[in-house]
C-alpha positions as CSV (number, residue, x, y, z in Angstrom):
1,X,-9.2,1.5,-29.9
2,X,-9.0,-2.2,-29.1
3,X,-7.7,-3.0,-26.1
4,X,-4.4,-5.4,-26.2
5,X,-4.1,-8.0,-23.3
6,X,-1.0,-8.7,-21.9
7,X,1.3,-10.8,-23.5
8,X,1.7,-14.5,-22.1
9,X,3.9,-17.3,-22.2
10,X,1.4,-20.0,-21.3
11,X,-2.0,-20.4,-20.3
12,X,-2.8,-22.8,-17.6
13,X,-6.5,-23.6,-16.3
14,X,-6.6,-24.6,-12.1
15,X,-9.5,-26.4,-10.3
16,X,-10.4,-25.2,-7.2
17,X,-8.6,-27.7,-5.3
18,X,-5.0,-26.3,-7.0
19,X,-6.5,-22.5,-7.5
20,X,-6.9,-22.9,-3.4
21,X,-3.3,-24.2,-3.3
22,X,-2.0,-21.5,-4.6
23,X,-3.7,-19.2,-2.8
24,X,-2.3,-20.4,0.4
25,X,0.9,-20.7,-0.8
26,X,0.7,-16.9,-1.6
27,X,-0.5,-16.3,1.6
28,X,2.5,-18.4,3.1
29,X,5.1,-16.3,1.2
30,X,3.4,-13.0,3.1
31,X,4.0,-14.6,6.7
32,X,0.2,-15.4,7.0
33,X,-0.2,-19.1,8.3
34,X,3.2,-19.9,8.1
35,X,5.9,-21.0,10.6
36,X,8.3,-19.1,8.4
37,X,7.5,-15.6,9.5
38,X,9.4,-12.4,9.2
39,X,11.3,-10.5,12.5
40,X,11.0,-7.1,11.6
41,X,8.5,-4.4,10.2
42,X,10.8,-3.5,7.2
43,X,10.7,-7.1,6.3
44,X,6.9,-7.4,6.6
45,X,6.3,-4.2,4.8
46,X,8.2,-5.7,1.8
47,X,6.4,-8.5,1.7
48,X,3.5,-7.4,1.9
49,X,3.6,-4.2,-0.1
50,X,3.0,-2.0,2.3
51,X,0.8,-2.3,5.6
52,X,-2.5,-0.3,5.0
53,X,-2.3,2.7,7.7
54,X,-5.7,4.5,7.3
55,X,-6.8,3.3,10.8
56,X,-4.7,3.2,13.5
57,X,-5.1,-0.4,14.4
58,X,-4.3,-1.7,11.2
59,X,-0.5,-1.5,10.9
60,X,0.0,-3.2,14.3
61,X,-2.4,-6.0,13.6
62,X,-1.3,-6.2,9.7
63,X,2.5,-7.1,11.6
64,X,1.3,-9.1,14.4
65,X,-0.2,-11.7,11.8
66,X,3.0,-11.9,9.8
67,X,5.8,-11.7,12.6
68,X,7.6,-14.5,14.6
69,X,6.9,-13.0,18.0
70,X,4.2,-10.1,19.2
71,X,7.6,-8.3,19.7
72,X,8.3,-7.2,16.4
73,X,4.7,-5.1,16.5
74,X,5.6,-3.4,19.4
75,X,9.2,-2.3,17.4
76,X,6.6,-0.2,14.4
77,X,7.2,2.9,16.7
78,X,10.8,2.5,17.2
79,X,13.3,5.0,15.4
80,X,15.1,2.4,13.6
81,X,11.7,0.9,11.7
82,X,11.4,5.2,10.7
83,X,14.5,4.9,9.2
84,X,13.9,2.1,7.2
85,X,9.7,2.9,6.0
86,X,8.2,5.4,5.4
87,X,3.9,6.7,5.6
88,X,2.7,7.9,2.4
89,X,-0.4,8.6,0.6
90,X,-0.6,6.7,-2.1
91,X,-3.0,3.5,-3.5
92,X,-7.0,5.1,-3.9
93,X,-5.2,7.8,-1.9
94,X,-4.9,6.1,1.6
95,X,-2.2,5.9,3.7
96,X,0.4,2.8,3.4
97,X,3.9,2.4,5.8
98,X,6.0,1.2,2.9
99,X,9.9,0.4,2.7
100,X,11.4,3.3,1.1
101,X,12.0,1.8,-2.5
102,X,8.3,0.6,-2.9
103,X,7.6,4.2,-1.3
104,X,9.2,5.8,-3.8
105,X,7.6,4.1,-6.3
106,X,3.5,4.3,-4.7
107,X,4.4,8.0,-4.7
108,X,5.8,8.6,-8.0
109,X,2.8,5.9,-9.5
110,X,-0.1,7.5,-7.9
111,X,1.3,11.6,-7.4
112,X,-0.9,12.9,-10.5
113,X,-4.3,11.8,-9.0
114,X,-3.8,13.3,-5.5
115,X,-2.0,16.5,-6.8
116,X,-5.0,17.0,-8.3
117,X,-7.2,16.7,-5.7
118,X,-5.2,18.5,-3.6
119,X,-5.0,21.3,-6.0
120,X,-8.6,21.3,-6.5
121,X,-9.2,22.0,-2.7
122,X,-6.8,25.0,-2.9
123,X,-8.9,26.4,-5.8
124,X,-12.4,25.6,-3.8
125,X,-10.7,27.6,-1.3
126,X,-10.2,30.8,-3.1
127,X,-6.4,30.6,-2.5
128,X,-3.9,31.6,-4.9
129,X,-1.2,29.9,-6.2
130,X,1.0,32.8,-5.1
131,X,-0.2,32.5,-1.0
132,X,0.1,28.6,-1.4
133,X,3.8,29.0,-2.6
134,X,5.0,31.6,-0.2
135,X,2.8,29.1,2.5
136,X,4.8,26.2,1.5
137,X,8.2,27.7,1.5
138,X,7.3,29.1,5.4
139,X,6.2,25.4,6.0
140,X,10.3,24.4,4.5
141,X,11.6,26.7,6.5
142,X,10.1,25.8,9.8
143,X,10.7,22.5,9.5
144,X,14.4,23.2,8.8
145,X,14.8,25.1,11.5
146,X,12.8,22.8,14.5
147,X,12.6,19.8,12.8
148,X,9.4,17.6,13.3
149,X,6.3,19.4,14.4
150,X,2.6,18.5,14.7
151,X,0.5,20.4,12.3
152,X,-1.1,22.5,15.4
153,X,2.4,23.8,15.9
154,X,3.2,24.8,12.4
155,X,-0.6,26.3,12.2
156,X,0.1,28.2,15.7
157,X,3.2,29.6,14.3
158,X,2.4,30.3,10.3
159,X,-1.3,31.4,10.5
160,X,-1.2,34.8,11.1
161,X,-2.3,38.7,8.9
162,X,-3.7,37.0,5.2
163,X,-2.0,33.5,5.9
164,X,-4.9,31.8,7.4
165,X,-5.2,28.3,9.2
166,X,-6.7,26.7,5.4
167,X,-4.2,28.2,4.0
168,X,-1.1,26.5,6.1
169,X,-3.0,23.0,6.0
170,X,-3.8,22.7,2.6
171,X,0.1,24.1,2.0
172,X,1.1,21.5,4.3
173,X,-1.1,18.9,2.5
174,X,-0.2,20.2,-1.1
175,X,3.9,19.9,-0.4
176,X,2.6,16.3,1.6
177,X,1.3,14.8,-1.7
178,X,4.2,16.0,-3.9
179,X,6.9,14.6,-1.2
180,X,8.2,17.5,0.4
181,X,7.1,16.7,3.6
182,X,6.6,13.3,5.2
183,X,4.1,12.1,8.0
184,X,5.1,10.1,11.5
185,X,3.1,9.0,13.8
186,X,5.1,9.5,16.7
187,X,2.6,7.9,19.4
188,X,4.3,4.9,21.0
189,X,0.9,2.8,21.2
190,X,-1.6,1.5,18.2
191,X,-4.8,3.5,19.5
192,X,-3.2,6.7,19.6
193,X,-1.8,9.1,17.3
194,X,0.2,11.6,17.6
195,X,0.7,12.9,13.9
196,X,4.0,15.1,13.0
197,X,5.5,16.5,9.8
198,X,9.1,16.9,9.1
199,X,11.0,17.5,5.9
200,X,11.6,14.5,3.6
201,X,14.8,15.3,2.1
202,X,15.9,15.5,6.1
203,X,14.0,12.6,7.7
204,X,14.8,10.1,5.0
205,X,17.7,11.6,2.7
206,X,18.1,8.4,0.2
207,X,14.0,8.5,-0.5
208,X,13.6,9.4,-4.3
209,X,10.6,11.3,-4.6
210,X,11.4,12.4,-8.1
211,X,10.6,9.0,-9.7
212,X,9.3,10.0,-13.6
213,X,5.6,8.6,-13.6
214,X,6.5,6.1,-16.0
215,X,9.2,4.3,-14.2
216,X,7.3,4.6,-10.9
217,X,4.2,2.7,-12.2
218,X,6.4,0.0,-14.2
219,X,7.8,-0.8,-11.1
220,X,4.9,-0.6,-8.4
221,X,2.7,-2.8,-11.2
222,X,5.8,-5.3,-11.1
223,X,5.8,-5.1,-7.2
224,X,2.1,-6.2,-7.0
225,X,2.5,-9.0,-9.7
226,X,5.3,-10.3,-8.1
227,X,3.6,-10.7,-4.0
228,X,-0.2,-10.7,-5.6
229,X,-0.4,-12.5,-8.3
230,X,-2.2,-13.9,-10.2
231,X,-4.3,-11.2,-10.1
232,X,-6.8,-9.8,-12.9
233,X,-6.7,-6.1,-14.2
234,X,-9.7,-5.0,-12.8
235,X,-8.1,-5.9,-9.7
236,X,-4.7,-4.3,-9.8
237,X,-6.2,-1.3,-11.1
238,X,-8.9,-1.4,-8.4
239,X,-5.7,-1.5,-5.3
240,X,-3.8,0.9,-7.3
241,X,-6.3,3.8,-8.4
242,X,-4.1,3.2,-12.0
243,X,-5.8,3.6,-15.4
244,X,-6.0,-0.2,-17.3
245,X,-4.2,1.8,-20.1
246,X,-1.3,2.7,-17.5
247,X,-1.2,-0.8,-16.1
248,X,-1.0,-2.6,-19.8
249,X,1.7,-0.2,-20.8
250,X,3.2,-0.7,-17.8
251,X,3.4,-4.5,-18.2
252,X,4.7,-4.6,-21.6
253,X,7.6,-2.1,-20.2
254,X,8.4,-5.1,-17.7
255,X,9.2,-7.6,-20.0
256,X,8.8,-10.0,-17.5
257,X,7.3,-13.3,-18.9
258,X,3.9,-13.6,-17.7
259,X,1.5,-16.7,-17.7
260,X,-2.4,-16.4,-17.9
261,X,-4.3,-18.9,-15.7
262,X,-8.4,-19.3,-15.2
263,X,-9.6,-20.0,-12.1
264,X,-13.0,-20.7,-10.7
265,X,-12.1,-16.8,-8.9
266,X,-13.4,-15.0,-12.2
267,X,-14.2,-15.5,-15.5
268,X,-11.8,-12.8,-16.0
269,X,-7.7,-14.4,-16.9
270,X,-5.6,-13.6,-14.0
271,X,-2.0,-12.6,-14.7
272,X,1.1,-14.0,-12.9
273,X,4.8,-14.0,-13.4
274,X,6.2,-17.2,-14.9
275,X,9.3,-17.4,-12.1
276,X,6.9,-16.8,-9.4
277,X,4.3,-19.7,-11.0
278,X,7.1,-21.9,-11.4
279,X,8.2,-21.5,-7.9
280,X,4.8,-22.4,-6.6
281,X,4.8,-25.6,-8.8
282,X,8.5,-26.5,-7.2
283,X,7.6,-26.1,-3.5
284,X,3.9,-26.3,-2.9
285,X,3.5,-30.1,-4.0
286,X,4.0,-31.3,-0.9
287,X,2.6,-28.7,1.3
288,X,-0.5,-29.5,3.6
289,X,-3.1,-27.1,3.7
290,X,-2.7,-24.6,6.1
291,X,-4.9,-25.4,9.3
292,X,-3.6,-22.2,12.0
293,X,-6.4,-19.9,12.3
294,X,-5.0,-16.0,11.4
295,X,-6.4,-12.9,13.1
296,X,-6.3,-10.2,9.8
297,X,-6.4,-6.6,10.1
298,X,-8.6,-4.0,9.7
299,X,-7.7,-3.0,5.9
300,X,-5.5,-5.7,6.1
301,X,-4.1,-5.7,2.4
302,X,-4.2,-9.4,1.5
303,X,-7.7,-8.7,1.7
304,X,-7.6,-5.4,0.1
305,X,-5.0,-6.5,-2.8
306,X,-8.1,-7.6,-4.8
307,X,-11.9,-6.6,-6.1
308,X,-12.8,-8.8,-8.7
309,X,-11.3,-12.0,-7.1
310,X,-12.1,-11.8,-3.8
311,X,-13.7,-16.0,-3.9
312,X,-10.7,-16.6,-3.4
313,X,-11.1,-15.9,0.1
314,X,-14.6,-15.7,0.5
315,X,-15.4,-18.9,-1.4
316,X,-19.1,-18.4,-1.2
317,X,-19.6,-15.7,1.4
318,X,-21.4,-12.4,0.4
319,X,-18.7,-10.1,0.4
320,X,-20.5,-8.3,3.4
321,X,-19.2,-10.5,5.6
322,X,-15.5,-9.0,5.0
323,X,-16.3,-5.9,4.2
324,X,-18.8,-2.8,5.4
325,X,-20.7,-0.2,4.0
326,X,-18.1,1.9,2.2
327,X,-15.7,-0.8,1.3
328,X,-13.6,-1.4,4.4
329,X,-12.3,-4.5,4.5
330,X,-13.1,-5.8,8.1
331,X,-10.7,-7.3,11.0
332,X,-11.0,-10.7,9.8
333,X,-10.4,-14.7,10.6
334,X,-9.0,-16.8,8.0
335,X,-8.6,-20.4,8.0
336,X,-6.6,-22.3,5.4
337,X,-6.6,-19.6,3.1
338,X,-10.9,-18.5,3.7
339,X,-12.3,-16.0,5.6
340,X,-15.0,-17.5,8.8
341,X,-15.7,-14.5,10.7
342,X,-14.8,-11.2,12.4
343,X,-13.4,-10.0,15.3
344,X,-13.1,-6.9,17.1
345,X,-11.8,-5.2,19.8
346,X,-13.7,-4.6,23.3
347,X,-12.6,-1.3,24.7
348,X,-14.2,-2.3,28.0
349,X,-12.9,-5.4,28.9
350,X,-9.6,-5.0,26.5
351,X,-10.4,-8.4,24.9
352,X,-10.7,-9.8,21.3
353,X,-14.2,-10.6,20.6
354,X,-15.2,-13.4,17.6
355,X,-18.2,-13.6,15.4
356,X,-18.0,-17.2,13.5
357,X,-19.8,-17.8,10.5
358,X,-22.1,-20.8,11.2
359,X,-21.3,-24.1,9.7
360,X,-17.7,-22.8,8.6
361,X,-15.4,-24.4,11.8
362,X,-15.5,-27.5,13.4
363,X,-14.9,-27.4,17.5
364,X,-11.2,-28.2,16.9
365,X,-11.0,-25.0,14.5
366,X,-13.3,-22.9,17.2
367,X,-10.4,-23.8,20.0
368,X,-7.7,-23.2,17.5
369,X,-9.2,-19.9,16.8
370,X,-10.1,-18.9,20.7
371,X,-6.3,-19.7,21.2
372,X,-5.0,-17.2,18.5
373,X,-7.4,-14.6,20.0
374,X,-5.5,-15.0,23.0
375,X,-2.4,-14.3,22.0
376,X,-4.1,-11.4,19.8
377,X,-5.6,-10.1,22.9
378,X,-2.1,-10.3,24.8
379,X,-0.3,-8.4,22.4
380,X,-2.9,-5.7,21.3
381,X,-3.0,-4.7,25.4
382,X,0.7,-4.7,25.4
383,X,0.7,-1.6,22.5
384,X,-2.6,0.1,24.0
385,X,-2.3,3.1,25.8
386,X,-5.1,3.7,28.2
387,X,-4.8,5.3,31.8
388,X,-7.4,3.3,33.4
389,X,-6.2,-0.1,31.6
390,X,-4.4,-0.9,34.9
391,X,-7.7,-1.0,36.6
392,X,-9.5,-2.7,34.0
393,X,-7.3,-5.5,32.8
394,X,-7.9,-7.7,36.3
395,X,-11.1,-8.4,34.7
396,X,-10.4,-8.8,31.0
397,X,-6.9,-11.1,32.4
398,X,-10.3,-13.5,32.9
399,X,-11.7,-13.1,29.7
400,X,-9.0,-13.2,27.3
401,X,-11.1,-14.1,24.2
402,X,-15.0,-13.9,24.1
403,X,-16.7,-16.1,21.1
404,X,-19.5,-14.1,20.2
405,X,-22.9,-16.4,19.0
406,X,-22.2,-17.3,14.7
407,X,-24.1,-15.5,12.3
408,X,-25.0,-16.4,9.3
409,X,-24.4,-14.2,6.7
């Protein structure tokens, strides 16, 4: 069958001098580069869609480059940010700190992929459904009685006669994936973690994890269009793990009026909501480019919010610059809107270090960038948890930022 594009108001073709603009002005909207920033993780999380949490690093850094004051990444571990998000497997089946709502919807959206898997690694187990059932209801009841526990705990106190250790964790990951249990990392510091389970319906008793699959991807399609776009399919369904079929049907369930623009990006249309475009034509006219130098995360997902487009950033990098091996997207720089090099944190001195792509900054941009690695560096040992830091840190106090010699990519 033929496949039906979306359905679009207007069609509108940018240069790269206005595609860039709007870039940045996305970017803006997120907290990246902008004096507007946001003053809490719930806040961040929303506009963002979700902090990618598959490495411990990335949530803290993912906040520190969108909040008004290091502060607010020191406040992700606080029980008032638990209350209001909420770790959950989800896009491509990797963790993501979402507000509840989007939660809901990440789960209910994605829930018939990782069931599956999950349910495949139960059969490859030799398990029956009957063990994993009974395993699962022990799991409820444990967690109802203690509350949270760390999944040594509920092994040490579930594994015993035919209920064996696989059996308890892939019961425990099995009711994880279909909501009846939720994840916390309950370490205090962004290089630890201290993983713990607790019951959903207890730890957050107005999260919907019953979303219909339908209604969940309508609206976790609309929440990407609305922070991401314009975006192309292939790169929505690349974030989401969705099928294009699911993503077009969800679309046309919307009924938001979309507009298709080309960009030099892709040759590919990208999609965007008409409100959103229009806004962007009402505020951005008179908006400089934006010139402070922004220390991205590991994973950070403005990065990871796109696969077919990513020029957008990387204007004519290799993508290897940004991203390793097996897809990661590295802990990046970015300067007005493009990425010019890594950095990465030195465990021995407890310092940012930068790698600079040659040709890309000028000196001003190289001081401008040494300065945000500063403050980086400040707030990253503030959240680190290290027993010999005390010792260490009158060195590193020297060495705040270390520019690393540019590489050409």
């Amino acid at each position: 069958m033929r496949e039906v594009p979306p359905a679009v108001m207007a069609t509108h073709r940018l240069d790269s001098q206005e595609a860039g603009r709007l870039w940045q002005w996305l970017l803006r909207r997120q907290g990246v580069g902008s004096a507007d920033r946001y003053a809490t993780v719930a806040e961040i999380a929303e506009a963002a869609l979700g902090l990618h949490a598959a490495r411990l690093s990335s949530p803290f850094a993912t906040v520190l480059a969108r909040a008004r004051t290091p502060e607010v990444a020191l406040r992700l571990w606080h029980p008032a940010t638990h209350q209001l998000v909420t770790t959950v497997r989800c896009m491509r089946k990797t963790l993501h700190t979402l507000p509840l709502d989007l939660a809901a919807a990440a789960h209910g959206a994605t829930l018939h992929y990782r069931e599956r898997d999950a349910l495949r690694q139960v059969r490859n187990a030799g398990l029956s459904t009957q063990l994993v059932a009974r395993t699962t209801a022990a799991v409820q009841a444990l967690l109802a009685e203690h509350g949270r526990l760390a999944p040594r705990h509920i092994e040490e106190r579930l594994a015993t006669g035919v209920t064996t250790v696989v059996a308890v964790r892939l019961a425990l990951k099995l009711g994880w994936e279909r909501g009846l249990f939720t994840y916390r990392n309950r370490s205090s510091s962004w290089n630890r973690e201290l993983r713990t389970f607790a019951l959903t319906a207890a730890a957050h008793p107005d999260l919907d994890m019953n979303l219909d699959r339908a209604t969940a991807t309508e609206r976790l399609v609309a929440a990407y269009f609305d922070r991401y776009g314009p975006a192309s399919l292939r790169d929505v369904t690349w974030w989401s793990g969705l099928s294009r079929t699911g993503v077009l049907a969800a679309l046309d369930r919307i009924g938001q009026p979309l507009i298709a623009l080309h960009t030099p990006w892709s040759p590919a249309p990208l999609y965007m909501f008409c409100n959103r475009f229009k806004e962007f034509e009402q505020v951005s006219a008179g908006e400089p480019p934006t010139a402070e130098p922004v220390l991205l995360a590991h994973e950070d997902v403005a990065l990871k919010a796109y696969a077919e487009t990513r020029t957008r950033y990387l204007g004519m990098l290799d993508q290897r610059v940004a991203f390793n091996q097996i897809g990661e997207a590295l802990p990046t720089i970015v300067l007005a809107g493009r990425v010019v090099g890594t950095w990465s944190w030195d465990t021995r001195i407890r310092a940012v270090g930068l790698t600079l792509v040659r040709g890309h900054t000028s000196p001003a941009d190289r001081a401008g960038i040494r300065r945000a690695a500063q403050c980086v560096t400040a707030a990253l040992r503030q959240g680190y948890d290290d027993d010999s830091r005390a010792t260490r840190h009158s060195y590193a106090d020297r060495q705040p930022a270390r520019l690393v010699a540019s590489t050409t990519p």
